[in-house]
C-alpha positions in Angstrom: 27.7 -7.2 13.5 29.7 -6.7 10.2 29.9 -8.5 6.9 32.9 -10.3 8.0 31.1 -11.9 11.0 28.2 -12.5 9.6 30.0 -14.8 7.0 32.2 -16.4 9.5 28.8 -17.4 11.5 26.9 -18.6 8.6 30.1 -21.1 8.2 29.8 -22.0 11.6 26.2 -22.8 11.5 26.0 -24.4 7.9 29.5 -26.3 7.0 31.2 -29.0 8.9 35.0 -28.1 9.0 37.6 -31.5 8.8 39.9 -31.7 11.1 42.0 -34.3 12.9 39.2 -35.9 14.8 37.0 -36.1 11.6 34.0 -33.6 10.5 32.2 -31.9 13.7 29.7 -29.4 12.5 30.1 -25.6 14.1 26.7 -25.8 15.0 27.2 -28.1 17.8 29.4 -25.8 19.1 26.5 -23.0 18.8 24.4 -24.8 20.2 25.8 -25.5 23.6 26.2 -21.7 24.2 23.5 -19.6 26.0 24.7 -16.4 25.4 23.4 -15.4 22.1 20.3 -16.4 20.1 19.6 -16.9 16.5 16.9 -15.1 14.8 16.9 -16.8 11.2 13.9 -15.4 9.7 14.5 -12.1 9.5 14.8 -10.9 6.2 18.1 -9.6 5.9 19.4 -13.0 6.8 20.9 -14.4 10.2 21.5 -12.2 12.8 22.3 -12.1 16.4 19.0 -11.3 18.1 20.7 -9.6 21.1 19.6 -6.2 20.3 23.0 -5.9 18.5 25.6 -6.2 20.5 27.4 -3.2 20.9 30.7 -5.0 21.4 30.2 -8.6 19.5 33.4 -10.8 18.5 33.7 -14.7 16.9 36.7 -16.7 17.1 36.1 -20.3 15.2 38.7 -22.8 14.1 36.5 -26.0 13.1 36.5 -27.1 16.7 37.1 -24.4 18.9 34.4 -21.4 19.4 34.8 -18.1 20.9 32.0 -15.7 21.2 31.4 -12.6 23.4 29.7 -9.9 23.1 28.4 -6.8 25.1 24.7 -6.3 25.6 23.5 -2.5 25.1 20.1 -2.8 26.5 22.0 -3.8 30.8 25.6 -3.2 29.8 27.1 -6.3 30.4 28.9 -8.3 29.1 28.5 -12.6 27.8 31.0 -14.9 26.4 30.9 -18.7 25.7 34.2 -20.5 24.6 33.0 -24.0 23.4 36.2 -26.9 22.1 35.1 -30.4 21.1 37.4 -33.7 21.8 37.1 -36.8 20.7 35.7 -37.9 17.3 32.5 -37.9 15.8 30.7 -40.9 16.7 31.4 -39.8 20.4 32.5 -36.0 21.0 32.6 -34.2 23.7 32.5 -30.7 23.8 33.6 -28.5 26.8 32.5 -24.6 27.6 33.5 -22.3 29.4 30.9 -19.3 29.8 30.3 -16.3 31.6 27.0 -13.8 32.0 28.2 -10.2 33.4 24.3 -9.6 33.5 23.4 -11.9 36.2 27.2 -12.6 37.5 27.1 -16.6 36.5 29.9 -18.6 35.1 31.5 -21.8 34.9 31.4 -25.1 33.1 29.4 -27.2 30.9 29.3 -29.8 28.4 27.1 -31.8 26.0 28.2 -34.7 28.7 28.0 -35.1 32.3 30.1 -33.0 33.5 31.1 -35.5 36.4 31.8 -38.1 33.7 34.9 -36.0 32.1 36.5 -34.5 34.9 38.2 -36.1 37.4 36.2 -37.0 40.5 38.7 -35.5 42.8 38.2 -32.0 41.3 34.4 -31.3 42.6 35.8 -31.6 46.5 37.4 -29.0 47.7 39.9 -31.0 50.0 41.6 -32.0 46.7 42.9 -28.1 46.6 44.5 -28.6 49.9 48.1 -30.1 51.2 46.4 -31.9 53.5 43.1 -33.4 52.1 41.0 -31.7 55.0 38.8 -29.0 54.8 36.7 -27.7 58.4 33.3 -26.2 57.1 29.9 -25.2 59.1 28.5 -24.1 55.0 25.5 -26.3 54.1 25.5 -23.9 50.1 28.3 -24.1 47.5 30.8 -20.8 47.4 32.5 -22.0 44.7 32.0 -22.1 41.1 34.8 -24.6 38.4 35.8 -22.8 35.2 38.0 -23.4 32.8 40.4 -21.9 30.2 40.1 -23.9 27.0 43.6 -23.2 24.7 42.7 -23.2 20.9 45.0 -26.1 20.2 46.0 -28.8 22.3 44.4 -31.0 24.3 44.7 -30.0 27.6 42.9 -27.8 29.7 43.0 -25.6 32.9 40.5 -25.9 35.6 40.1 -23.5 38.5 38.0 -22.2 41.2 36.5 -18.9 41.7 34.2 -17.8 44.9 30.5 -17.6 43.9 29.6 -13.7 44.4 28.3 -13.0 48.0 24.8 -13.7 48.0 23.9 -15.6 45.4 23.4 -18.7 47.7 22.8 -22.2 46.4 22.2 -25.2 48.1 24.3 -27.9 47.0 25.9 -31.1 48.8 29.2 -29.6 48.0 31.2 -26.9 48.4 31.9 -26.5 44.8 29.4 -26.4 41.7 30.5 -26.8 38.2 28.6 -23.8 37.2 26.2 -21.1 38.7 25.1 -20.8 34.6 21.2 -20.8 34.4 20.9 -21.3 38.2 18.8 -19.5 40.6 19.9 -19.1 44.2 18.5 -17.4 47.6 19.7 -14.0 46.6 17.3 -12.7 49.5 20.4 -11.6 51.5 22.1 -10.1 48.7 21.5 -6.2 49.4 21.7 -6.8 53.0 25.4 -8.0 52.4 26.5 -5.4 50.2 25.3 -2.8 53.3 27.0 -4.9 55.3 30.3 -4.3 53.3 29.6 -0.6 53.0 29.2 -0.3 57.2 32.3 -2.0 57.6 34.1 0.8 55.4 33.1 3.2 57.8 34.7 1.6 61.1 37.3 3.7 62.4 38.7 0.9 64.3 39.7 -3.0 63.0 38.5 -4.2 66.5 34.8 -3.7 65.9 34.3 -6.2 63.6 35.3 -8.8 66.4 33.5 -6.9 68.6 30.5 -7.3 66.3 31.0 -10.5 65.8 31.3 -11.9 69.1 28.5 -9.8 70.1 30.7 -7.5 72.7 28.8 -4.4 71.8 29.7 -2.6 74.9 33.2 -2.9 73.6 32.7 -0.9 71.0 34.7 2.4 70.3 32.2 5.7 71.0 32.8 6.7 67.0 32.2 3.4 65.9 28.5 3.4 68.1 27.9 6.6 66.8 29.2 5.8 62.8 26.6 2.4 63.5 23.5 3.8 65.0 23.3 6.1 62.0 23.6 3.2 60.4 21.5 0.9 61.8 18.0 1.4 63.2 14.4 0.9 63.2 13.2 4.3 61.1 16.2 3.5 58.5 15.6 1.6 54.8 18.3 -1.0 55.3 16.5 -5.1 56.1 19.4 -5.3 59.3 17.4 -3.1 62.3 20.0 -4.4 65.0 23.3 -5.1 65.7 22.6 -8.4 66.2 21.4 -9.0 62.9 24.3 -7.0 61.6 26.4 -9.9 63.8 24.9 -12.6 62.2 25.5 -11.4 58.7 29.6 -11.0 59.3 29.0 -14.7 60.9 28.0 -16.1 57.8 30.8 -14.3 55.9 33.1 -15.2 58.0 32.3 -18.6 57.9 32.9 -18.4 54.1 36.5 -16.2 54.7 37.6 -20.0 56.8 36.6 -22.0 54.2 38.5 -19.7 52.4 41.7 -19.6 53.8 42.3 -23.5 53.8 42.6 -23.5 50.4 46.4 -24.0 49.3 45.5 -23.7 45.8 42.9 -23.2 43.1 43.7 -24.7 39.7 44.2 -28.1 38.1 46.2 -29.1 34.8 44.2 -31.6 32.9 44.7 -33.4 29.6 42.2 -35.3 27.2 42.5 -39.4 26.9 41.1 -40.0 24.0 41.0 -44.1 25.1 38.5 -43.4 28.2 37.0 -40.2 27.0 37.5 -38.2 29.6 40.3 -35.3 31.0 42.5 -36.7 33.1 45.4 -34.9 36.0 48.0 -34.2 33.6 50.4 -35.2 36.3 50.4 -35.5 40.1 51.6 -32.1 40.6 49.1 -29.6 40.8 49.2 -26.1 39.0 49.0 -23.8 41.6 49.8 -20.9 39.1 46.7 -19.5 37.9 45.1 -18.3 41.3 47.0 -19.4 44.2 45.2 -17.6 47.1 46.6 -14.5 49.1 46.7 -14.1 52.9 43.9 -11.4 53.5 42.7 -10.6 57.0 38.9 -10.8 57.4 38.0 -7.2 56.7 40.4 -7.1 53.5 38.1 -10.2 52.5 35.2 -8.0 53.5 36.1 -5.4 51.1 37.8 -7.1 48.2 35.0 -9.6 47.9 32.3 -9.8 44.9 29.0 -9.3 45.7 26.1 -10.5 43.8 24.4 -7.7 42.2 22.6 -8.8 39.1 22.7 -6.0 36.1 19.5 -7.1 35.0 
């Protein structure tokens, strides 16, 4: 970290700035973020206790905080953007944060979450034309985040699919944040083989072959390309073709859920009278992500995988 940041962080941490909703200190903001820690007894002052970042950036403007950085040690990447509403007796603040070293993002606040977003936005038949959504899934696959302007009051909420594998049980489809979470990640490798097997398939009709389990069906290059891949002597979990079934089953379950979204992002403003964001109008804003037509293997292939750095 240079001189420069090191000043602009001592500000943050020591010196409320005024602004329009009164004084909030920067080290609210700080504190909220999960990213970086503080090692304040060192004796050449404050510093980022991250190993130094070899990448490490601060945006702050009294009551908006950006702060990213790259870790050398895993080479990833964390950032936290952090933006308090509200006054002082009662602010809220709102982050949006991300963790390239174990693939978790999303949203969270010194509040409730539920409390300041609309109720409608944690069901995923509110990003549909129709209100319905048809799901066998008993684990969330999606993950709220946010893009938080510097000034203004509103903000932008939209959905991202939780990596493959990283399975969390949750009553809904959606979670506001996969940010110091742990899910069943047991199936995670297995997946990401699963992926690599279906790159090799000479022909698109396997995969429904596979997973209707009409093996016999199969193309004599695509038996051949899948008993080398699949067997009893080899390192990969899946010994059967069955099991390999079973695994595009439970994708493929997630690709339906998938493709009845009509869109993924909300505009939302803050009222300052119930504390809370509220739709910014009836329309929805359909342009940050609007989801693409993709057949199941495209989904196959394109999709994240959950494969922690570290």
């Amino acid at each position: 970290m240079n001189r420069k940041q090191l000043l602009l962080l001592l500000l943050i941490l020591e010196f409320p700035i005024f602004n329009g909703h009164g004084q909030i200190s920067g080290s609210h903001l700080w504190e909220l973020q999960s990213c970086f820690t503080l090692d304040q007894n060192n004796e050449d002052g404050v510093t980022i206790n991250v190993t130094e970042p070899g990448n490490f950036s601060i945006q702050y403007t009294g009551e908006y905080l950006s702060i990213s950085g790259n870790f050398p040690t895993c080479d990833c990447y964390c950032s936290s953007t952090i933006k308090a509403f509200g006054d002082t007796e009662d602010y809220t603040l709102i982050m949006q944060e991300e963790n390239g070293c174990d693939m978790s993002k999303g949203i969270h606040s010194n509040k409730s979450i539920y409390s300041i977003l609309p109720s409608e936005i944690f069901s995923l038949e509110s990003f549909t034309n129709d209100g319905k959504i048809s799901s066998e899934i008993d684990f969330a696959i999606y993950t709220l985040n946010v893009e938080i302007p510097v000034n203004g009051d509103e903000i932008f909420v939209y959905l991202t699919l939780i990596p493959f594998g990283n399975f969390i049980e949750h009553p809904s489809l959606i979670l506001p944040s996969t940010i110091r979470l742990e899910g069943n990640s047991i199936n995670s490798e297995v997946l990401v083989k699963t992926k690599e097997v279906i790159l090799k398939l000479t022909d698109d009709s396997t995969i429904d072959y596979l997973l209707n389990k009409k093996f016999d069906e199969i193309s004599v290059n695509d038996k051949n390309i899948l008993k080398l891949e699949i067997n009893e002597e080899g390192p990969w979990p899946v010994k059967s073709l069955d099991e390999l079934s079973e695994k595009l089953f439970l994708l493929k379950n997630i690709y339906d859920v998938n493709k009845q979204v009509d869109f993924t992002s909300f505009s939302l403003k803050w009222n300052g009278d119930t504390n809370r964001f509220e739709f910014l109008n009836i329309q929805k804003d359909d342009s940050k992500e609007n989801p693409k037509p993709q057949s199941f293997k495209e989904f196959i292939l394109m999709g994240k995988y959950f494969i922690p750095t570290c």
